[in-house]
SESEVO-382769 format. One record per atom (N, C-alpha, C, O): x, y, z; residue in one letter. Coordinates in steps of 0.2 Angstrom, whole numbers, plus 5000, padded with zeros to 4 digits. Layout:
XYZA/...
//
This chain:
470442625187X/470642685183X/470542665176X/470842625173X/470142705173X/470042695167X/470742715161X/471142765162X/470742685155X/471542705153X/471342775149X/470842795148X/472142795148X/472042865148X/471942855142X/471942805139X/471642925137X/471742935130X/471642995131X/471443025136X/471943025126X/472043095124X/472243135118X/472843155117X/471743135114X/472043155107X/471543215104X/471043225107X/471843245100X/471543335097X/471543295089X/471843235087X/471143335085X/471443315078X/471043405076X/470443415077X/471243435073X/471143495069X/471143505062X/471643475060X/470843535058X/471043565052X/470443615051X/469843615051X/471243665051X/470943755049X/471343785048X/471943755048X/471243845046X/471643895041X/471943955049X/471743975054X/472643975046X/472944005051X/472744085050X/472744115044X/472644095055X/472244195054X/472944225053X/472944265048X/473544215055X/474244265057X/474544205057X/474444145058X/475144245055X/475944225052X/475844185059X/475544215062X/476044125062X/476444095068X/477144155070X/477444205068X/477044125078X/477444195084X/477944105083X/477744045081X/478544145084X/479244095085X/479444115091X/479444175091X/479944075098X/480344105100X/480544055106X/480144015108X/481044055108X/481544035110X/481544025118X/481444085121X/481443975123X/481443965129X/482143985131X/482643985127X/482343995136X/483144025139X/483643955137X/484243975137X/483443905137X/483743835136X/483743845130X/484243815127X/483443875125X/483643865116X/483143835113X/483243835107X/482543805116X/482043785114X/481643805109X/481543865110X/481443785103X/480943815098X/480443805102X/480343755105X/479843885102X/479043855103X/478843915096X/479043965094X/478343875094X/477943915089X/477143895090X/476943835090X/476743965093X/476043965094X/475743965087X/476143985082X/475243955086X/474843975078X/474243955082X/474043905086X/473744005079X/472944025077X/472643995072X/472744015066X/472143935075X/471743925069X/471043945069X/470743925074X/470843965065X/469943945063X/469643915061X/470043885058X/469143895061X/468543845057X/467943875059X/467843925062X/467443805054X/466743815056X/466543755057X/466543705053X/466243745063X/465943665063X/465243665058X/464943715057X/464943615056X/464243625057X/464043575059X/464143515057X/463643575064X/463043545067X/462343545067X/462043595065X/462043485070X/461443505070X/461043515076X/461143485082X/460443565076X/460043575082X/459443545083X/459143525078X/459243545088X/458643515090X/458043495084X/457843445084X/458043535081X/457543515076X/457943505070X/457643505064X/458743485071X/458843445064X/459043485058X/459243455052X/459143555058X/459443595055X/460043605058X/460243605064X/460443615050X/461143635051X/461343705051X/461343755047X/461743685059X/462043755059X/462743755060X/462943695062X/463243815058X/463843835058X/464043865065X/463843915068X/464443835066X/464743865073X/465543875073X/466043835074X/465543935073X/466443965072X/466843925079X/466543895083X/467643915077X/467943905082X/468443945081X/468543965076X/469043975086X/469743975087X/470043955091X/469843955097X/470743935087X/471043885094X/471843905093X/472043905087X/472043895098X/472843905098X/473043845100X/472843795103X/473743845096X/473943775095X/474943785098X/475143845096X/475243745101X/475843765103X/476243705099X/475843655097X/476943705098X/477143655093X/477943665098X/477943725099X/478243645099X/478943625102X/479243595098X/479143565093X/480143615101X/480843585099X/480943575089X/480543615086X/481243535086X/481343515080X/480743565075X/480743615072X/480243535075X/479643535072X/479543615071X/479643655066X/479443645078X/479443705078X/479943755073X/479643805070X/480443745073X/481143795070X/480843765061X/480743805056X/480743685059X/480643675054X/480143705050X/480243725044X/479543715053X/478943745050X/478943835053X/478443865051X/479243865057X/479243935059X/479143975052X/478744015051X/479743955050X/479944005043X/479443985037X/479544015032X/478943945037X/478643915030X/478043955030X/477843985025X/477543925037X/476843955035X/476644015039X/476844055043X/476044015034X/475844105031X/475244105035X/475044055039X/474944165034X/474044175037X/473944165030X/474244175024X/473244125032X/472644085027X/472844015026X/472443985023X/473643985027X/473743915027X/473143875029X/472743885034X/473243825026X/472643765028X/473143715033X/473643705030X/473043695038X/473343665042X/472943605045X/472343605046X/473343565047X/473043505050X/473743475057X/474343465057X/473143485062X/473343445069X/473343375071X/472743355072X/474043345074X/473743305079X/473843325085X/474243375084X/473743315091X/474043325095X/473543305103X/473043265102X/473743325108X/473343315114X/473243395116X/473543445114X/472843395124X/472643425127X/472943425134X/472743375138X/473443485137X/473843475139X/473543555148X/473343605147X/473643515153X/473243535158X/473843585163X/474143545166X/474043655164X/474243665165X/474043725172X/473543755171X/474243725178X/474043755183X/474543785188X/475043755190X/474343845190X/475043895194X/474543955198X/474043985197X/474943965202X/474644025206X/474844095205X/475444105203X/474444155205X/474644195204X/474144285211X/473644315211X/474644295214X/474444335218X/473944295223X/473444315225X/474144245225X/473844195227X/473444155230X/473244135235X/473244165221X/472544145218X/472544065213X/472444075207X/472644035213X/472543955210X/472143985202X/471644015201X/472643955197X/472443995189X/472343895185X/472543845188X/472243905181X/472343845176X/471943845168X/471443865166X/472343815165X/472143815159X/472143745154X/472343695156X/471943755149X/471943705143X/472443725138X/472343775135X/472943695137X/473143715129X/472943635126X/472743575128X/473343675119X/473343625114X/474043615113X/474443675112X/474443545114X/475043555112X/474943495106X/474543445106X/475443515098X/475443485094X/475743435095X/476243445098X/475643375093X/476143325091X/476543335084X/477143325084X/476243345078X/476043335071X/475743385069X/475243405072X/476143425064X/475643455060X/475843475054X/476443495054X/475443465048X/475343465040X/475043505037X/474443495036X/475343585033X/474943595028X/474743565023X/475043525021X/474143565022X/473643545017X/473643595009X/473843655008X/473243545004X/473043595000X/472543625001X/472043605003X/472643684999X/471943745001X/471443744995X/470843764995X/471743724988X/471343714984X/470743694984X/470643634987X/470043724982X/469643714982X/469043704989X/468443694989X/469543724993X/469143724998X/468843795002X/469043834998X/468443825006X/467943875004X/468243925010X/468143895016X/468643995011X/468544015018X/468244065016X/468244085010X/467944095025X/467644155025X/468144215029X/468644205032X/467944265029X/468444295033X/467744345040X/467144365040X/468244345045X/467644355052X/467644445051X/467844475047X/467444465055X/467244515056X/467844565058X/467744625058X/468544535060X/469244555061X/469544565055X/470044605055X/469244535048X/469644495041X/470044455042X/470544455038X/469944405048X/470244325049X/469944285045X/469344285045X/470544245041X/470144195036X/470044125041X/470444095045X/469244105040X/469044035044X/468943995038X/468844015032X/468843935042X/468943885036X/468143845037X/467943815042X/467843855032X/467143805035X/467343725029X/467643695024X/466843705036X/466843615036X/467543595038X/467843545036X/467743625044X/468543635048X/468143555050X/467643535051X/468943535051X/468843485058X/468943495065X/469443535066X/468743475071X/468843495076X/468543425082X/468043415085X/468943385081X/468943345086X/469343315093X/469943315093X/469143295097X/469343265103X/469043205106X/468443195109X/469543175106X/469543085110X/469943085116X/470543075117X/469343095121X/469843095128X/469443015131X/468843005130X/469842975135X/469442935138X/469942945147X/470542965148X/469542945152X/469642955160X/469142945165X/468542935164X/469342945171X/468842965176X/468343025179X/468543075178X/467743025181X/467743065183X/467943085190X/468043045195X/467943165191X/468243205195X/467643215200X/467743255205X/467043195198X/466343225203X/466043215200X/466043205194X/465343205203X/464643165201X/464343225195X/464343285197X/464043205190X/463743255186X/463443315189X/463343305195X/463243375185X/463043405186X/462343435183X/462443475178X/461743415183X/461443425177X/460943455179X/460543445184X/460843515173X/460243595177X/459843575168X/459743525164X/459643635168X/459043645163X/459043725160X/459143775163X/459043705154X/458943815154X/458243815154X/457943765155X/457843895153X/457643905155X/457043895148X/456543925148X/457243845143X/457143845139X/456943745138X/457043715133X/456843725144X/456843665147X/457343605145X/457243545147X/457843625142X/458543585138X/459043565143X/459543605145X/458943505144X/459543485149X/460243495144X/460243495138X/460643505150X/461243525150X/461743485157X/461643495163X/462343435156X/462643425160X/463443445161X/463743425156X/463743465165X/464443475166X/464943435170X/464943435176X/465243395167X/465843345172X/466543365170X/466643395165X/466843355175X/467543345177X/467743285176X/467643245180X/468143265171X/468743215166X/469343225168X/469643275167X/469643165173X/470343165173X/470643105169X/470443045168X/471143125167X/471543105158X/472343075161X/472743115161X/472343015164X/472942995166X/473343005160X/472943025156X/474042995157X/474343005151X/475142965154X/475242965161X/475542945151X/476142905153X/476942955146X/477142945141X/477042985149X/477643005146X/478243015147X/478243035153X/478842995143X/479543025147X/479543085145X/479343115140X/479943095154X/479943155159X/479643205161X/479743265160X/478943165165X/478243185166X/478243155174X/477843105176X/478643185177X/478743185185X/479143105187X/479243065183X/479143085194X/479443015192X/479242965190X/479642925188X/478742955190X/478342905187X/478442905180X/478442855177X/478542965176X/478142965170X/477442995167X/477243025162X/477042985173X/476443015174X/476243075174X/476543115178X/475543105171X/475243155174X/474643165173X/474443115171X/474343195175X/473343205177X/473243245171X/473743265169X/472943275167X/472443305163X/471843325164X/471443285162X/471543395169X/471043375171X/470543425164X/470743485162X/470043395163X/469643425158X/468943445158X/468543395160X/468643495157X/467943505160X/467443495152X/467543515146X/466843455155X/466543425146X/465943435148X/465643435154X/465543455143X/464843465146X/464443445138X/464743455132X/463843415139X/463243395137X/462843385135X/462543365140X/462343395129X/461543435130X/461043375130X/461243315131X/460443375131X/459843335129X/459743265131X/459643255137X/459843215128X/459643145131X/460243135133X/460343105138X/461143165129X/461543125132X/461743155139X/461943125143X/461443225139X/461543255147X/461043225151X/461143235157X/460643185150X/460243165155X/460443075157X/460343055163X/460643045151X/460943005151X/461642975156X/461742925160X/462143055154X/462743085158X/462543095166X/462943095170X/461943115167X/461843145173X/461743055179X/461843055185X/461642995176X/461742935180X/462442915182X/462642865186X/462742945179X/463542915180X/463742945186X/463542995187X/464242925190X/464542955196X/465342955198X/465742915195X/465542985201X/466243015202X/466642945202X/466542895204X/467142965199X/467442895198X/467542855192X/468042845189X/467042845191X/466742805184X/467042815180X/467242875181X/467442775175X/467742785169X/467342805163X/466842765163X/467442855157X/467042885153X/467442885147X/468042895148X/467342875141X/467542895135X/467342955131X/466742925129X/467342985130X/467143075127X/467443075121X/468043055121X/467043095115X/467143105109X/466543175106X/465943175108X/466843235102X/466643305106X/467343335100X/467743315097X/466943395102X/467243445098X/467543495104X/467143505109X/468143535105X/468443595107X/468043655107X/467843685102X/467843695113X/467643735114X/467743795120X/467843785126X/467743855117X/468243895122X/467743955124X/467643995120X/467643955131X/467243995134X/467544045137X/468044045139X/466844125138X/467444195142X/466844215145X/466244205143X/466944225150X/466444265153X/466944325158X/467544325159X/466544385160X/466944415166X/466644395175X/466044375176X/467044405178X/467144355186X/466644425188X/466344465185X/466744415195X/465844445200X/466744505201X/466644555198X/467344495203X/467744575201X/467744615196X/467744675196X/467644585190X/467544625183X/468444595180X/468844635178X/468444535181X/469044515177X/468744475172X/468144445172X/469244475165X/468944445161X/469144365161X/469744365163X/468944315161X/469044235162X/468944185155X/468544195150X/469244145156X/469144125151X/469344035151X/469844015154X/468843985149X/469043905150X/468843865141X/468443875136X/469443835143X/469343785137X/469243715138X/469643675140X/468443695137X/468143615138X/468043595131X/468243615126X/467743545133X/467443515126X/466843485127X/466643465132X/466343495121X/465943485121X/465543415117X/465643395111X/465243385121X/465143305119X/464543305113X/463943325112X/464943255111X/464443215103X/464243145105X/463743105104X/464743125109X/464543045111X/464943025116X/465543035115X/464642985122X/465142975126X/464842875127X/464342845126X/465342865129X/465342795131X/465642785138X/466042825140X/465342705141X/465642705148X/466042625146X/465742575145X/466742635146X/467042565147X/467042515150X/466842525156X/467142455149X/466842405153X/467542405158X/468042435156X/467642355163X/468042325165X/468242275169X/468342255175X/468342235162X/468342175165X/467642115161X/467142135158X/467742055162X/467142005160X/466642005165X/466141975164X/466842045171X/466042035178X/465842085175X/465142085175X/466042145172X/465442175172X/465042195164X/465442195160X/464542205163X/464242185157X/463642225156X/463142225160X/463742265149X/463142305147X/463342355150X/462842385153X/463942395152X/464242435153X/464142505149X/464042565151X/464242475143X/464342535139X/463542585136X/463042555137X/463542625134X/462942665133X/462642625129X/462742585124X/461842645131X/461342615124X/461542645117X/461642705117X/461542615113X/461742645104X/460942645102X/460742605099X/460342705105X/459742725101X/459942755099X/460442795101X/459342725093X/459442765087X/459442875087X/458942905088X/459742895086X/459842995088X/459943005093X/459843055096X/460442945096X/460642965103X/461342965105X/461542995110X/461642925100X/462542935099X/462842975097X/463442965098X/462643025093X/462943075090X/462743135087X/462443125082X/462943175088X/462443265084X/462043265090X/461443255089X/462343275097X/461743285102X/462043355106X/461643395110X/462743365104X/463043425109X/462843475108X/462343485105X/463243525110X/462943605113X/462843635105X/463343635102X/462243645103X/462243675095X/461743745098X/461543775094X/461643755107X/461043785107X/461443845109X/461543865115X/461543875103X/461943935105X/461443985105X/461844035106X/460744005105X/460344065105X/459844035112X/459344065112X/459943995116X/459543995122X/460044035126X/459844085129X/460643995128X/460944035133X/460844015140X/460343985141X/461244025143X/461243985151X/461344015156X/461844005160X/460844075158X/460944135164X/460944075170X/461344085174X/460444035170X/460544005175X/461043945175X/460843905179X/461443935172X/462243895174X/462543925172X/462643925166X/463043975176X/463744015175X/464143965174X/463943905174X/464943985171X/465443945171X/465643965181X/465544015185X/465843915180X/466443915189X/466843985189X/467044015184X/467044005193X/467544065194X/468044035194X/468544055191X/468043955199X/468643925198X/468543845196X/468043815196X/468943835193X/468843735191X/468943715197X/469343735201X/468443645199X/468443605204X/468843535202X/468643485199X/469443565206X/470043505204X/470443505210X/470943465210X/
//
């Protein structure tokens, strides 16, 4: 079993005042909206801008302290993890991703650039958006092609995690879905269920509507670099080759191809 990791780091500018409010036990939870713009690069090496939004949850102490403070347009910075949450409803098996904060810090906004989207939400370009998960996988890759010849691969990441009051153990599973483009998808596509993985990637949040006409929606991450850990002195040359254009600025930047022929799941395979 590979060791767990699980870290978020964000900074972006909040669209709306933060929601405050009280669990029946008395608890502070305060949600907040962030924006940004990544930029990356695509296939040929040009830089593009690719919007994010993401909800962030912040609990107890922290929460009541920053409730009252920040505004819409605040520049804010996260740490936190990625927190795997699953329940039935109508009974039908549901799950999601959030972001639960550990840390978070407004920033000075001086001098820094936002734009505002098509709602008049202020987003923040050159946002951060990162994630360091390291885990198992949950199932042998999956890797297709669009239609546009661009590999593409999709894995199942489970994220062991050790906390007090996290069942008897301490313990909980994080299951997370990551996907791939180009040599590191094809690269990703040799590895098999099991295998321990390092994922380093940006947050990404997908909607499609289901074959009833419900709206859906999954939060993955999308990979920039992944490494495979070793374990142990028997085994050797474990970890991924470092060519040169192949460690990093290789993820999903191919946002005008599209992927008729790879749906998301109606359901996650966990």
């Amino acid at each position: 079993m590979a060791r767990g990791l699980n870290r978020v780091f964000l900074i972006g500018t909040l669209t709306a005042r933060p929601d405050m409010r009280y669990t029946p036990g008395g608890m502070a939870i305060l949600d907040l909206s962030l924006a940004g713009q990544d930029t990356l690069l695509d296939a040929s090496g040009q830089e593009r801008e690719v919007a994010w939004y993401h909800r962030v949850r912040l609990l107890g102490r922290q929460a009541e302290m920053w409730g009252d403070i920040l505004e819409r347009g605040q520049l804010v910075f996260v740490e936190g993890r990625l927190e795997y949450r699953q329940w039935e409803r109508e009974g039908e098996r549901r799950s999601e991703i959030q972001i639960r904060a550990d840390f978070i810090d407004p920033l000075e906004g001086r001098g820094r650039e936002t734009l505002e989207d098509a709602r008049g939400q202020p987003r923040l370009r050159h946002a951060l958006n990162q994630v360091i998960l390291m885990g198992n996988l949950t199932r042998d890759p999956d890797l297709r092609y669009t239609p546009q010849g661009t590999a593409v691969v999709r894995l199942g990441l489970a994220v062991n995690e050790r906390r007090p009051g996290q069942g008897p153990d301490g313990e909980k599973t994080h299951f997370v879905e990551v996907q791939a483009w180009r040599d590191l998808a094809e690269w990703a596509s040799e590895l098999r269920r099991g295998e321990g993985l390092l994922v380093i990637g940006r947050l990404v949040n997908d909607s499609w509507t289901s074959s009833t006409g419900e709206r859906r929606f999954q939060t993955r991450v999308e990979a920039l670099r992944l490494e495979r850990p070793t374990r142990g002195p028997e085994r050797t040359g474990g970890s991924r080759p470092q060519e040169p254009g192949r460690s990093v600025q290789t993820g999903g930047v191919d946002i005008d191809e599209g992927l008729e022929d790879f749906p998301p799941e109606e359901d996650l395979p966990f």
